[in-house]
N, C-alpha and C positions, 0 to 999 in steps of 0.2 A: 431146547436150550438155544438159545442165541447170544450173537457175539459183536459190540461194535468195533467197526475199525475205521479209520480214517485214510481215503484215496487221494494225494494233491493230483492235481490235472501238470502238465508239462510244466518247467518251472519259466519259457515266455511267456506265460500268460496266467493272470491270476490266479491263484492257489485257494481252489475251493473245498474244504475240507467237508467231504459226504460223510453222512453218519447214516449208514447204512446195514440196515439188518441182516445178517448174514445165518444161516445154517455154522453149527461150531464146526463141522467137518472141513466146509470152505476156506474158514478161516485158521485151523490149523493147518490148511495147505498153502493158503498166505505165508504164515509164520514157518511154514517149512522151506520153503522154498526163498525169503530172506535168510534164512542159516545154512541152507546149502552155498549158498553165495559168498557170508563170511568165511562160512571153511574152507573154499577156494581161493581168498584173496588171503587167508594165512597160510594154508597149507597145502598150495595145488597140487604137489604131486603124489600127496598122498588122499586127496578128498576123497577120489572114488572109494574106500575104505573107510567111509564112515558112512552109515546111515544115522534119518534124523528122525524121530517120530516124537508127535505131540501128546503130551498128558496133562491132565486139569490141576489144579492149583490146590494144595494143603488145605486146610484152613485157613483159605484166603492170602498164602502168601508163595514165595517162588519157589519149586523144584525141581531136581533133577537127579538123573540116572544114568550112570553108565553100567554098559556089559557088551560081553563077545558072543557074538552071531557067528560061529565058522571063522574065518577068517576076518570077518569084520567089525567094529565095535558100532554098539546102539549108543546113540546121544539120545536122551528124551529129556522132554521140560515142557515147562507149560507156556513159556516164548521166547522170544530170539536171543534172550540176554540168558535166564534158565540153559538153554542149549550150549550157546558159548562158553557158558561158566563149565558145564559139564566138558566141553573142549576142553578145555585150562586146566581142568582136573586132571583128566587122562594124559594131558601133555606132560605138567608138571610132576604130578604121582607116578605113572608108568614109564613116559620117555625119558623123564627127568630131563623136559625144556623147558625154558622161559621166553617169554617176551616181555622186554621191558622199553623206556624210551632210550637208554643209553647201554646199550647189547642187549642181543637178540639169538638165542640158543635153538636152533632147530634140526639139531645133528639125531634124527632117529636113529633106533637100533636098527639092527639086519632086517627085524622083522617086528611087526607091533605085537608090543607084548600083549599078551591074555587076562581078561578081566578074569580073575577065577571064581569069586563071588561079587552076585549084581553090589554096584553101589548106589547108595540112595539119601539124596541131600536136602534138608528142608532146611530153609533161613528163618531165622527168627524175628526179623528185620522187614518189615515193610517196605521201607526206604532205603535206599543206598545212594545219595546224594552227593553230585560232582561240582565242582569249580566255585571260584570266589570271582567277582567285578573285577578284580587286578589281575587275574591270570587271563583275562582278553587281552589287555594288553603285558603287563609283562614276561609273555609268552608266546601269546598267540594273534599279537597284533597284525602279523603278514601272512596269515596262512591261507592258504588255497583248500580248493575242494581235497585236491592228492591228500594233502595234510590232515582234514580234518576227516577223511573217511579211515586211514589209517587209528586216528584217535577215537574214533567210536569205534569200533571194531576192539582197544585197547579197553576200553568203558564196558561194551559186552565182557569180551574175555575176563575181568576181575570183577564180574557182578553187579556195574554200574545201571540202576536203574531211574533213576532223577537227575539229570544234568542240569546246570541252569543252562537257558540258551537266549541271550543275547544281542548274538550279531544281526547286524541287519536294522537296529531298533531306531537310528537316526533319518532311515526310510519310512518310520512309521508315523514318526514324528514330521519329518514333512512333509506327508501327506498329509498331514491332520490339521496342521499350521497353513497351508496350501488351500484347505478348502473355508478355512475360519476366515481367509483375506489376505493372511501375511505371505509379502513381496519377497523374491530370494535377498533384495537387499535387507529386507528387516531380519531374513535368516542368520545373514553371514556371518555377524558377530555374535550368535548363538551354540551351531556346532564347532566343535573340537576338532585338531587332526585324528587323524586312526588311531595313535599311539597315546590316547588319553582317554577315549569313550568310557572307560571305566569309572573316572572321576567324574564328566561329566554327565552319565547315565546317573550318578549318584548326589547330581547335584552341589558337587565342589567347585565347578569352576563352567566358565563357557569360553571357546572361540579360539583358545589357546592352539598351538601348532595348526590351525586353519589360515585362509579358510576352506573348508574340506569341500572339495569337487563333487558335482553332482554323479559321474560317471562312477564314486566311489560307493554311493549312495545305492545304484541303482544293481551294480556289480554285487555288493554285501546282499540284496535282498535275495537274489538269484540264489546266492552261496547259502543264503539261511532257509529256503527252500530248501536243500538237499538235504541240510543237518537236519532237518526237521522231521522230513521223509523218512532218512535211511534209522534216525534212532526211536519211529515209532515204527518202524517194519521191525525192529528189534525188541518191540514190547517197552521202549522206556518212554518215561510219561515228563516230559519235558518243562521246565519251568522258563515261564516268556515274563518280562516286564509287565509293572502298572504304575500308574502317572501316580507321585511325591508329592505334586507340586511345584518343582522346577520350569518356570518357563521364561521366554527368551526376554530380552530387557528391553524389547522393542513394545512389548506388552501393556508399559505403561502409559506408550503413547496409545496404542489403539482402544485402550480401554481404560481411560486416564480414572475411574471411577473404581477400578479392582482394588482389591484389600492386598496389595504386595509388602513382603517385607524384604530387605535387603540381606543379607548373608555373606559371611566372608570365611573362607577356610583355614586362612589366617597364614599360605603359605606362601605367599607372594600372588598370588593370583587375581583379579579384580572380584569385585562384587560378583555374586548369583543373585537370582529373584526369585524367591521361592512364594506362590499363591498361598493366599491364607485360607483352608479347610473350609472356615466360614461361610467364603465368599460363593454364591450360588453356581460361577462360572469354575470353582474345582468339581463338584461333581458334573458337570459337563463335558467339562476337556477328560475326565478319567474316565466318565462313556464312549468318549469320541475314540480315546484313543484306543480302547478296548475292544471296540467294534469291528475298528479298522485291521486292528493286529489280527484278529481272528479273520477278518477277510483272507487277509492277504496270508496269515501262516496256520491258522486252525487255532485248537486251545484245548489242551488237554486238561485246562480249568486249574491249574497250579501257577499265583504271579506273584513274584517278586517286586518288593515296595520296602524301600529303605530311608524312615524319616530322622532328618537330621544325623548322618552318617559321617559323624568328627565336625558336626555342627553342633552347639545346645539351642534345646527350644529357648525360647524366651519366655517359659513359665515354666517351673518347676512344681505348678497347682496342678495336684492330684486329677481333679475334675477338670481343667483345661487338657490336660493328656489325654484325660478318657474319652472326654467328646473329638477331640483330633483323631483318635484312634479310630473309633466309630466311623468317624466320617470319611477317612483313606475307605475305611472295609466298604461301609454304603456305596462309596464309587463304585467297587469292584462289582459289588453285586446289581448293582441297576444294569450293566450289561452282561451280566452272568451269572444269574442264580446259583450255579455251581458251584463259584470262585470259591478258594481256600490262598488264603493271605499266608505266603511263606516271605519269613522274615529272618535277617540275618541277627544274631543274637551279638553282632560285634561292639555295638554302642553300650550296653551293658557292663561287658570289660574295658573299652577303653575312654569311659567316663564314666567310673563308678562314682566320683565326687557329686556329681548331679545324679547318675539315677541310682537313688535308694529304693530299697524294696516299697516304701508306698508311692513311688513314680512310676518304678518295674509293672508293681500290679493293676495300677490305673491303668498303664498302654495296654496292661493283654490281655485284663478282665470285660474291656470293653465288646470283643468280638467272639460269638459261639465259640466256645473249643473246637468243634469240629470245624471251623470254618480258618481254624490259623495252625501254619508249624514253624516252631520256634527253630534256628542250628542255632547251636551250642559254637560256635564256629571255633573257636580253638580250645578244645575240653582238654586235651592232653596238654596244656601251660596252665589254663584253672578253669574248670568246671562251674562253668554259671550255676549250673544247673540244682547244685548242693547250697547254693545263698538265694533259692529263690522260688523253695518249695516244687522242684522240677516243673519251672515256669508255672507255678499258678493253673496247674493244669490241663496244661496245653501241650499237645501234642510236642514231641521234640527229635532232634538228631543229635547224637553224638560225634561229631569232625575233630580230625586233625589237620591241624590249621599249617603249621610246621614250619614255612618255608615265606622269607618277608621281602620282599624287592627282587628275588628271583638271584641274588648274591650266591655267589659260588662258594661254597665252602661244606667239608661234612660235616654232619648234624641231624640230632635227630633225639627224640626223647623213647629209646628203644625197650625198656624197662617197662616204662608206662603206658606204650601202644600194645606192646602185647594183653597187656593184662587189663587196661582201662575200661574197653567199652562191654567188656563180658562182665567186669565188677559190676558198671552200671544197671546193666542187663538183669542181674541177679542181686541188684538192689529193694528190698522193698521199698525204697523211699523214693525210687526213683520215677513213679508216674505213669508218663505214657511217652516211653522208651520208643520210638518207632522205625527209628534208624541209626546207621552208622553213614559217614561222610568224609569226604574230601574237602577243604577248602582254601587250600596251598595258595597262594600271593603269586606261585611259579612251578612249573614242572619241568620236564626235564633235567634234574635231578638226584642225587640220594636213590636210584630206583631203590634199593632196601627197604626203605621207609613204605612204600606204597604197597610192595608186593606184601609187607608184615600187614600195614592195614585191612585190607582187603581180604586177606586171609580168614581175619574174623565175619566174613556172608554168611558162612555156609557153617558155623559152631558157636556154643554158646557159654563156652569155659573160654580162661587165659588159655593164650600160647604160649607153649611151655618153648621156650630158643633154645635151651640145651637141645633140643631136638628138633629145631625150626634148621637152625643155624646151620647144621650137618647139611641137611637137604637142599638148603638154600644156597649151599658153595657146590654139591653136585651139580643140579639144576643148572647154577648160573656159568662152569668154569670145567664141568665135564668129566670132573675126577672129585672122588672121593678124598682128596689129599686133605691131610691129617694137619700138614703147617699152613694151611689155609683157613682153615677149622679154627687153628688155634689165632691166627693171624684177627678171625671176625669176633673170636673173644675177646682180643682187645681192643678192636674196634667197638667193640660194644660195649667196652668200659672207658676208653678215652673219648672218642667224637660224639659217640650215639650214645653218652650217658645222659643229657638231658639236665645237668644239673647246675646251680647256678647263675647262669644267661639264659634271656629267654628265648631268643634265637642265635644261629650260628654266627661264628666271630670274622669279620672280615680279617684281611690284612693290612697294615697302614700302606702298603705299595699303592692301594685304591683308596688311598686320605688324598687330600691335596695337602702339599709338602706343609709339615711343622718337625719342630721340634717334640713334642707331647708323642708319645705313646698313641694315640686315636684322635678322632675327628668328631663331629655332630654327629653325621651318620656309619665313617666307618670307625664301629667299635672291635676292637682286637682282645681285649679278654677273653680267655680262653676256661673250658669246664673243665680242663684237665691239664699236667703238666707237659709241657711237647715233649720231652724225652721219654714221657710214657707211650709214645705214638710210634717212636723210631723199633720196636721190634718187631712191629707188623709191619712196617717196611721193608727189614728185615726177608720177613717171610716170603713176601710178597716178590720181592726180589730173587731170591733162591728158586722159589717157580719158576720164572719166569726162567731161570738157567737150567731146571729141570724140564723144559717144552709146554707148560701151562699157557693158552695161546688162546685162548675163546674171546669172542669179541667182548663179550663179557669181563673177562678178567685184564682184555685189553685197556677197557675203561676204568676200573678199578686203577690197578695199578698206574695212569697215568693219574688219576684224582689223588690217590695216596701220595706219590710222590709228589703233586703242585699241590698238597696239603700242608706236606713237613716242610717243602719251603718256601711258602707262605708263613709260616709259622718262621721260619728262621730270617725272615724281615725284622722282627723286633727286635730279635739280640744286636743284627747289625747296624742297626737306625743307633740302639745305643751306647754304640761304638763312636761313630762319626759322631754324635752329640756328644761324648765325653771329650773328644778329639778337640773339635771347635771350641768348648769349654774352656780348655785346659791350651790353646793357640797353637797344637801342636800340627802346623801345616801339612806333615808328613803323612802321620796317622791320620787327620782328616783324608786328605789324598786317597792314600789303601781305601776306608773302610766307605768312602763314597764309592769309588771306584766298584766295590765289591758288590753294594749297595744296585748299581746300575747292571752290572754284568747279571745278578742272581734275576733280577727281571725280563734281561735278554731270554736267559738262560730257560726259565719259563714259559715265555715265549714259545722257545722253539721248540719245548715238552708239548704245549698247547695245542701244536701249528699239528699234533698226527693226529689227531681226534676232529672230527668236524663238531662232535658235541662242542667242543671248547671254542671255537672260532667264530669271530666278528663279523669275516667275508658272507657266510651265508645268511646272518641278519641283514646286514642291508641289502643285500643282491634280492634277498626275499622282499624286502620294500620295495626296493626300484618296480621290481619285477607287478606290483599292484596299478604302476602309473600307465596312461594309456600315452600321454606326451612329457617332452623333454621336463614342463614344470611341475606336473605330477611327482614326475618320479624325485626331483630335486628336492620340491616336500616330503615326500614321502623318506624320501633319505635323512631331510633333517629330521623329521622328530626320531626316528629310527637311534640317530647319533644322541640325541637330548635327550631322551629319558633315559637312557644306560647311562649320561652321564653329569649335565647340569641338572636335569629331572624340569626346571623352567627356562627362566632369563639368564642373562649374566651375574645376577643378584639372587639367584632361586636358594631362600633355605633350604631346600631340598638335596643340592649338591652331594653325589655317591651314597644316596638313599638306593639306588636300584644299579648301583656296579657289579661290574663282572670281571673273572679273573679272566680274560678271553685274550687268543693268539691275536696280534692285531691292535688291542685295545692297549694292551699292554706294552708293544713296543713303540707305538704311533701316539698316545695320549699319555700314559702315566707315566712311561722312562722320561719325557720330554718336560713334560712338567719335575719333574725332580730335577733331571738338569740344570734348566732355570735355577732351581732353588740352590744347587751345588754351586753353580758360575757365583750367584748372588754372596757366598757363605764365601767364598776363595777368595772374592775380592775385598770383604770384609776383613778374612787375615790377613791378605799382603796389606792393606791400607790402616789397618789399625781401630776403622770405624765401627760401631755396631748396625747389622744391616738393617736396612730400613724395609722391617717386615711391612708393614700397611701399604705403604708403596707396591710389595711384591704382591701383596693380596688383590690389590685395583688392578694389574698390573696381568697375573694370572687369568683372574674374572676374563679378561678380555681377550686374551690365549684362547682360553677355554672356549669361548661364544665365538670364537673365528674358525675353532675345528669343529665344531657343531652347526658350521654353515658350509664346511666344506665339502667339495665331492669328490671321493676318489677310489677305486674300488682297491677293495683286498681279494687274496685269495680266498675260494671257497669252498676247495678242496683243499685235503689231509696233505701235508709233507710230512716222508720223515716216516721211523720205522718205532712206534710207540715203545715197544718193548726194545728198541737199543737205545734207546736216547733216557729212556728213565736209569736204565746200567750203567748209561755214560757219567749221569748224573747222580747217581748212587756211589759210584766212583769218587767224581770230584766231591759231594758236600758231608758224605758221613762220615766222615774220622772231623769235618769241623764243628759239628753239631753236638758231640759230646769232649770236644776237645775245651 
């Protein structure tokens, strides 16, 4: 028996991926000795207390084992991610700890408990598939090595075995474009800043927040070298880009003869050029660029290719799809016989009006089954999968998509993650089920949501949350407490019902100032009533007076409480609208005034969590720039996507807002302000104010602190659990008053 594995050589110098034949002994001493390393960087002081031993694979898919040796517990699996999982198990099941991205529970007993009988886990799951295009950047636009090895290390420990991976892909691109003839000048109005790669990897826009430094260029490749590395030592099988079509608009001068069509995303953005399938120079450049990627990062033979992704083709002809389809696949395969075409199922739901099932079936039927896998990317809001004969089948994944602009708020469809992807599972109609998925817009987060998903790797029935729930307030907060328990039942029926809205509701604080109720993008309808919310506050509160202190419940209970008043923005938005209404100077006066203070007041709830604060997003930009101008772009797009999302004109505006320490007293108190002074002057003068004026007026506010530089804090102030008592103090008898 033998085993391949992939060695990258140092990451200064080109990354040659050997496929070399190994003895399986070898190479379970490879895989042993990466899992010794993650249980170190989770749990040094207790690693020496684990041993790790390697076993072969199910029926072709992952397992693992735990039991007690003496004093020590056996991990076994059959590679790095198997092992981890089986870490997570013993952590969560016996220690009853967590790791999640927002608290982190590692308070062991006196002593590790005893496995009394081995346990023994087979997934049912081939696949277990992470990350969407927008969580590069609405998340992970500034991260470093530190960051991203802590997050695969999170990937292992919950079973993650396919990540998509990315970074790095505009290095690959110009070296491709570099040896085709094109000039950095023909580049420049081609790449993106950092904090947009996501659209432009998808062919939505070019050149925007650029133009981006080659130093950033050549930094990303280095950094996508390591992810590369460390998550095939851990057995995950990596999914890299493959060329759309997208290429730079300098294209039609060098090759005034190409079959280009123009495209436009429609959100402000200029033209894109997207090559015509057709044209003999797309299967070229998708060789080229295939060749190159694999040079330079290996290929574990899984590419991502997302055509017309919130673009429509310009044929809705059954047989024009099929042949385009065809032709994206033939790319992949003239430099890689292997390739298997993983494709995002999101164009499906979010233009059903164009793709009916005989357009659906033309784009999939065109390519082997075995050679394409469908995500389902948001099954838990509606399941493609049930309107499309489980893709015409094609291999697929079940994802929860769950989380849209990376918007703060709880949410979550908790009902239907437990029980969904095991219904599927145990569907006959459902085909070829292969995986379960992540495809979140944003993380750090809801941890709830992720640690419920994830749960389903390693079983093949619903999870039952009467009994999740229990375990999951142990785990997270250290005690078994009873009004905790009860506190997450109703959080499980008000935020995490999942009912009505398809994602979570912002707060009008992050509208730009109106009158109405909500804005384009921030929508404040809520699935449930807020005063149903206020006696897990309640509860949450009482802990916290009975010594409930985990950093875990630290985080909670500051999101609970910046939840309910968020929520109590609307009562008092229509207070001061009734006020203004009705010329009563006075009452405007109070209920703005309250209006402004309840946002401070947030604020400085914000300001004890670093999860919630602005300071360490930008300082994490700056921190990518090697000179004073680097970092100054880097900072703006950092400030513009959180908040005009483009220009001063961007329909995008509070598409990806945050309720964050910082954001909130520096951009959105200030902007309502404005809109107050505006509204004052109106009543003493008797005139109606001149909203459009304020609108022009704003725009340009707006696009002046998105050019601005100036740091925030980026450390925690402030003592989480006094200031939400402080605050429980002052706002609960007005919330039901």
């Amino acid at each position: 028996m033998f085993k391949q594995i992939r060695i990258p050589r140092a990451s200064n110098f080109i990354v040659l991926i050997l496929v070399i034949m190994l003895p399986v002994t070898i190479a379970a001493q490879l895989n042993t000795k990466a899992s010794y390393e993650l249980i170190k960087r989770v749990i040094p002081n207790y690693a020496a207390s684990f041993i790790v031993e390697d076993i072969p694979a199910e029926n072709g898919k992952d397992i693992f084992e735990v039991e007690s040796r003496g004093k020590n517990i056996v991990l076994r699996g059959n590679n790095g991610t198997s092992i981890a999982s089986a870490l997570y198990h013993y952590l969560t099941d016996y220690c009853h700890c967590q790791i999640t991205w927002n608290g982190t529970n590692l308070q062991f007993p006196s002593s590790l408990p005893v496995v009394k009988e081995k346990v023994h886990k087979a997934t049912p799951y081939t696949y277990r598939y992470y990350l969407n295009y927008c969580t590069f950047n609405y998340s992970m636009s500034w991260w470093n090595w530190d960051r991203w090895q802590k997050e695969i290390d999170w990937m292992a420990l919950h079973g993650i075995n396919m990540p998509l991976a990315i970074t790095g892909e505009e290095y690959t691109w110009y070296e491709v474009y570099k040896e085709m003839g094109f000039t950095d000048e023909d580049l420049k109005n081609f790449f993106c800043g950092p904090a947009y790669f996501g659209w432009f990897w998808m062919g939505n826009l070019d050149a925007w927040g650029g133009p981006l430094p080659l130093s950033w260029m050549k930094s990303h490749k280095v950094l996508q070298e390591k992810i590369l590395q460390r998550e095939r030592e851990l057995g995950m099988k990596p999914v890299l880009p493959a060329f759309t079509g997208h290429v730079p608009s300098a294209f039609k001068k060098k090759y005034p003869n190409a079959k280009l069509k123009a495209t436009n995303w429609t959100n402000g953005f200029s033209d894109t050029y997207i090559l015509d399938s057709e044209d003999p120079l797309f299967a070229e450049i998708g060789k080229r660029f295939l060749q190159k990627q694999t040079t330079l990062f290996g290929t574990d033979h899984l590419y991502s290719a997302d055509t017309f992704n919130e673009n429509e083709p310009p044929s809705d002809d059954p047989a024009f799809l099929s042949a385009l389809s065809a032709r994206i696949y033939e790319g992949m395969k003239q430099a890689d016989t292997a390739a298997t075409w993983v494709m995002q199922g999101w164009l499906f739901y979010s233009d059903r009006k164009f793709w009916k099932a005989p357009q659906i079936e033309a784009l999939l039927k065109a390519v082997p089954d075995n050679k394409m896998i469908l995500l389902d990317l948001a099954a838990e809001i509606e399941p493609v999968w049930k309107r499309t004969d489980a893709f015409y089948g094609k291999p697929w994944i079940w994802n929860m998509l769950h989380n849209f602009g990376g918007n703060v708020n709880l949410f979550g469809r908790m009902n239907g993650v437990a029980a969904g992807p095991a219904q599927a599972l145990n569907d006959n109609t459902s085909g070829k089920l292969w995986g379960i998925g992540l495809t979140m817009e944003a993380i750090e987060q809801n941890p709830v949501m992720y640690e419920l998903m994830t749960q389903h790797t390693w079983q093949t029935t619903p999870i039952e949350l009467n009994t999740w729930i229990p375990q999951y307030v142990l785990n997270r907060y250290r005690t078994a407490n009873k009004d905790l328990v009860n506190a997450w039942q109703i959080l499980r029926q008000t935020v995490y019902n999942g009912a009505v809205i398809r994602d979570g509701a912002e707060s009008i604080i992050t509208g730009r100032p109106t009158f109405d109720s909500t804005t384009v993008w921030t929508r404040t309808k809520l699935n449930y009533a807020p005063n149903d919310l206020l006696p897990a506050w309640d509860l949450f509160i009482q802990s916290a007076a009975k010594g409930v202190n985990s950093d875990g419940f630290q985080y909670d209970l500051v999101d609970v409480t910046r939840q309910v008043l968020a929520n109590y923005a609307a009562p008092l938005q229509k207070k001061w609208v009734a006020a203004f209404n009705e010329k009563d100077s006075l009452a405007f006066n109070k209920y703005s005034l309250a209006f402004l203070q309840l946002i401070s007041d947030m604020d400085q709830l914000l300001a004890t969590r670093k999860d919630f604060m602005l300071g360490p997003w930008l300082a994490a930009a700056r921190s990518n720039g090697t000179t004073p101008g680097e970092k100054a772009l880097y900072e703006q797009n950092a400030r513009d996507l959180i908040t005009l999302w483009g220009d001063a004109n961007s329909p995008l505006h509070e598409y990806s807002n945050r309720q964050w320490s910082g954001l909130l007293n520096d951009f959105y108190k200030p902007r309502w302000q404005q809109f107050f002074t505006l509204l004052h002057q109106s009543l003493r003068t008797g005139s109606a104010p001149d909203l459009k004026q304020f609108e022009e007026s704003i725009r340009k506010w707006e696009w002046k602190w998105v050019n601005t530089q100036n740091a925030y804090p980026a450390m925690p102030t402030g003592n989480s659990l006094q200031v939400a008592q402080m605050l429980y103090k002052k706002y609960r008898g007005k919330l039901t008053s």
